[in-house]
PyMOL commands that place a pseudoatom at each C-alpha (Angstrom):
pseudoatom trace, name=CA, resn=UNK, resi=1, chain=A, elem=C, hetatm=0, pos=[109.036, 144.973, 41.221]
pseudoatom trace, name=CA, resn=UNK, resi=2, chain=A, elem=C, hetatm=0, pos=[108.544, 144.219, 44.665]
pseudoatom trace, name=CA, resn=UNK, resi=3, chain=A, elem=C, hetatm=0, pos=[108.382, 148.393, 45.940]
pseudoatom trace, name=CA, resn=UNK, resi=4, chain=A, elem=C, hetatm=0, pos=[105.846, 149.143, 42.379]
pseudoatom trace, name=CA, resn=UNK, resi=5, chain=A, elem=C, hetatm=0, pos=[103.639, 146.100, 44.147]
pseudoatom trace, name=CA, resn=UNK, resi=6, chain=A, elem=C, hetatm=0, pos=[103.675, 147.821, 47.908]
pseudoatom trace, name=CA, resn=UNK, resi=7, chain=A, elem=C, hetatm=0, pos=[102.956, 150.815, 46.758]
pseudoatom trace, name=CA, resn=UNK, resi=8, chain=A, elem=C, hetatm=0, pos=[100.014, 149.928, 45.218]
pseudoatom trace, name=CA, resn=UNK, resi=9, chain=A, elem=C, hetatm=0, pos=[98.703, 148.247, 47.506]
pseudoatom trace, name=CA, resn=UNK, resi=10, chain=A, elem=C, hetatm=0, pos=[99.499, 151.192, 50.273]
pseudoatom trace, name=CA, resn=UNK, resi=11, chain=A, elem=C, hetatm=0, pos=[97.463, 152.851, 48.056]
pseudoatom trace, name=CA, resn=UNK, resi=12, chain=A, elem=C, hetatm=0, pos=[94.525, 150.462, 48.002]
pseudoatom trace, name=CA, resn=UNK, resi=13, chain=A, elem=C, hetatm=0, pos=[95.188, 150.396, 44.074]
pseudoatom trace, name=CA, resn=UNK, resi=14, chain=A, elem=C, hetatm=0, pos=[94.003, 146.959, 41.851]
pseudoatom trace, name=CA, resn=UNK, resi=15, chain=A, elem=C, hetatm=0, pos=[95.294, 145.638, 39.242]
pseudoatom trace, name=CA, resn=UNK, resi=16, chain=A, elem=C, hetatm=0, pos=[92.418, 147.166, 36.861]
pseudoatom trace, name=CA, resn=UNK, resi=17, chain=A, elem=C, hetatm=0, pos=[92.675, 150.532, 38.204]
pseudoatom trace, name=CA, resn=UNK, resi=18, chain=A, elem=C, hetatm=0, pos=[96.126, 150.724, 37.190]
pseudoatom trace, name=CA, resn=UNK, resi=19, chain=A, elem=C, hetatm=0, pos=[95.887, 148.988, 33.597]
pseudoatom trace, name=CA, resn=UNK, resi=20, chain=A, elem=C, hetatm=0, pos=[93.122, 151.395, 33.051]
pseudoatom trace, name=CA, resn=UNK, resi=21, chain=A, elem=C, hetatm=0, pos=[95.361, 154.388, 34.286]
pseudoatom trace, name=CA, resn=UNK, resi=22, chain=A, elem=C, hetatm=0, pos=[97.573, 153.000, 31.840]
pseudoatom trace, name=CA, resn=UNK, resi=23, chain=A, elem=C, hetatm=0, pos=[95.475, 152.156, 29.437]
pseudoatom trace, name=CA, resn=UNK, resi=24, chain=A, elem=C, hetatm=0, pos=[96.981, 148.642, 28.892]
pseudoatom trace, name=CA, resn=UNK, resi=25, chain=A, elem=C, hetatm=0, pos=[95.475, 145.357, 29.713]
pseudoatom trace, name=CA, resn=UNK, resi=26, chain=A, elem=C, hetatm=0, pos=[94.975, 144.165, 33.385]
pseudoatom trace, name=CA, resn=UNK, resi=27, chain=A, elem=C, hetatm=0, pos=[97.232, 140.768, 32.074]
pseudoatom trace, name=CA, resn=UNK, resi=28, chain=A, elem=C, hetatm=0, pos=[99.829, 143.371, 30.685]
pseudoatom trace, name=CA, resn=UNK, resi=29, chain=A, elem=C, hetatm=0, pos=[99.989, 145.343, 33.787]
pseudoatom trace, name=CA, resn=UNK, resi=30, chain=A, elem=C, hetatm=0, pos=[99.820, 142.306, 35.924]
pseudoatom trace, name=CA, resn=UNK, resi=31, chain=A, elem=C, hetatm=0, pos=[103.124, 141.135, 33.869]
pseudoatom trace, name=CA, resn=UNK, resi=32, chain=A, elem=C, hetatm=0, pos=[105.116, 144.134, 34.701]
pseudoatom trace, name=CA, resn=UNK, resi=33, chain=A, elem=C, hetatm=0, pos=[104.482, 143.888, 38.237]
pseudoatom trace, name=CA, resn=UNK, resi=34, chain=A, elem=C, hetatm=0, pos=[105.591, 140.243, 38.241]
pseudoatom trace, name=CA, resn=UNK, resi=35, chain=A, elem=C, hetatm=0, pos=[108.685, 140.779, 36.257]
pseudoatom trace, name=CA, resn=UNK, resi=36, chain=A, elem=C, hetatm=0, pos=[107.414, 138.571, 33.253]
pseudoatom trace, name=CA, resn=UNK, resi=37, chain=A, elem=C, hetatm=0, pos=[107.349, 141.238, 31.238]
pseudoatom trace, name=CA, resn=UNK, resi=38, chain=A, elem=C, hetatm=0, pos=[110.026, 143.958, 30.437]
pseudoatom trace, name=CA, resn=UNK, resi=39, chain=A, elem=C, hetatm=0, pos=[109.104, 147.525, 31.298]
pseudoatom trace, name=CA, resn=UNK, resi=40, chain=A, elem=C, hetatm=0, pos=[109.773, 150.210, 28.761]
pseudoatom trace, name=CA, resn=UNK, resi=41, chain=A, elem=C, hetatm=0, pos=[111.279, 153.619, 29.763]
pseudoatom trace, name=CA, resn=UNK, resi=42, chain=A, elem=C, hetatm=0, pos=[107.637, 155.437, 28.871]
pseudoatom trace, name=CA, resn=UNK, resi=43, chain=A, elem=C, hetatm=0, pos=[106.224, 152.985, 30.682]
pseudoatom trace, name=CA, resn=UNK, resi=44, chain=A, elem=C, hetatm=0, pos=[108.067, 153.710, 33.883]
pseudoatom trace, name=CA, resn=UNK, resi=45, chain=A, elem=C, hetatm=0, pos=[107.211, 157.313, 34.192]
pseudoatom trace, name=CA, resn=UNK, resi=46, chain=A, elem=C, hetatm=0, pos=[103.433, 156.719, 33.601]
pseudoatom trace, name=CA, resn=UNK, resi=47, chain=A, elem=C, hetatm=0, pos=[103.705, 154.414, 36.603]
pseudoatom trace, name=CA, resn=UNK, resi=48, chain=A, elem=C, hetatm=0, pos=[105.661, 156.280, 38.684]
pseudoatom trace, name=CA, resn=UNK, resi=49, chain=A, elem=C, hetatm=0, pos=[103.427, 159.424, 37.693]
pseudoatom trace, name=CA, resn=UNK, resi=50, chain=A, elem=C, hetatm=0, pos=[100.521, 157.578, 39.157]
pseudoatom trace, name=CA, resn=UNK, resi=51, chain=A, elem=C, hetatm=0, pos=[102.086, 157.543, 42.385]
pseudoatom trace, name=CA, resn=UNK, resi=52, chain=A, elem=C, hetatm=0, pos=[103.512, 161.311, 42.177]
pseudoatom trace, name=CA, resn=UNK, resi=53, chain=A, elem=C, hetatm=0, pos=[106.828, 159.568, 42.472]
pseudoatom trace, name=CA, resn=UNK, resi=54, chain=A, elem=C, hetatm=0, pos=[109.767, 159.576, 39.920]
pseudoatom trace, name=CA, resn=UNK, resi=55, chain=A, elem=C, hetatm=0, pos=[110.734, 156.209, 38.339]
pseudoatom trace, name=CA, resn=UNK, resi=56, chain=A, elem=C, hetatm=0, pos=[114.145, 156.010, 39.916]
pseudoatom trace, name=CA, resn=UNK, resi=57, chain=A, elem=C, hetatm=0, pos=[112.591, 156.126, 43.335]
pseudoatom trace, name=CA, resn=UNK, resi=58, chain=A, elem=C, hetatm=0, pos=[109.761, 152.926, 42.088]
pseudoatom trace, name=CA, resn=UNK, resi=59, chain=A, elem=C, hetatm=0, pos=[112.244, 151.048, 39.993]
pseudoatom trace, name=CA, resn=UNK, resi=60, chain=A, elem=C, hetatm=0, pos=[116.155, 151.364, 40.533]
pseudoatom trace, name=CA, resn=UNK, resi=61, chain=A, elem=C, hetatm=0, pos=[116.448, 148.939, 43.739]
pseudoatom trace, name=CA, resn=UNK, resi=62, chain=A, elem=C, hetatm=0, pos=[114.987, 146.304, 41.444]
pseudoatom trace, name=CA, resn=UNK, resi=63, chain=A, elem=C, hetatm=0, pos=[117.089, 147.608, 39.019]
pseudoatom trace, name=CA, resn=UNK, resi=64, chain=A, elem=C, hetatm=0, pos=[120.262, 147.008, 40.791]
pseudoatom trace, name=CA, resn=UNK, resi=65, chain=A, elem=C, hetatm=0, pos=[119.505, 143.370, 42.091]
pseudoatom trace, name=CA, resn=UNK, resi=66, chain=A, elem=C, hetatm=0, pos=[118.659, 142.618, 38.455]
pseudoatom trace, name=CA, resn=UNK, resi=67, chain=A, elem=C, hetatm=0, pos=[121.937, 143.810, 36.821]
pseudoatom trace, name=CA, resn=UNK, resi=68, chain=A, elem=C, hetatm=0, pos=[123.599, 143.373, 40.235]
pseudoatom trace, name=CA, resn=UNK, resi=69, chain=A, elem=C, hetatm=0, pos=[125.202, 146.844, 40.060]
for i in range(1, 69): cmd.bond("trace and resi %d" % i, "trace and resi %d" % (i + 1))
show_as sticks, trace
zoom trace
């Protein structure tokens, strides 16, 4: 999730901030960043929401490495 963890920190967002955005845990969001935890469809648009973005522009280059499309 390496462009989902530059963009936050562009925008000067921590980990908190964005669980609570969320409203998951700070371990739960701190999961999805790291890619130790799968991230749901839902999920994906309430991130990418956060950063006025859509999810294919957060999500499908580390998409496509993953599934090596």
């Amino acid at each position: 999730m390496k462009k989902l963890m530059e963009k936050r920190k562009e925008k000067k967002y921590s980990y908190q901030y964005m669980a609570n955005s969320l409203g998951i845990s700070k371990p739960f969001y701190w999961q999805i960043e790291n890619g130790k935890r799968r991230l749901s469809y839902i999920m994906a648009i309430k991130i990418a929401e956060i950063f006025k973005m859509k999810p294919d522009e957060l999500f499908y280059d580390d998409l496509k490495e993953e599934k090596d499309i």
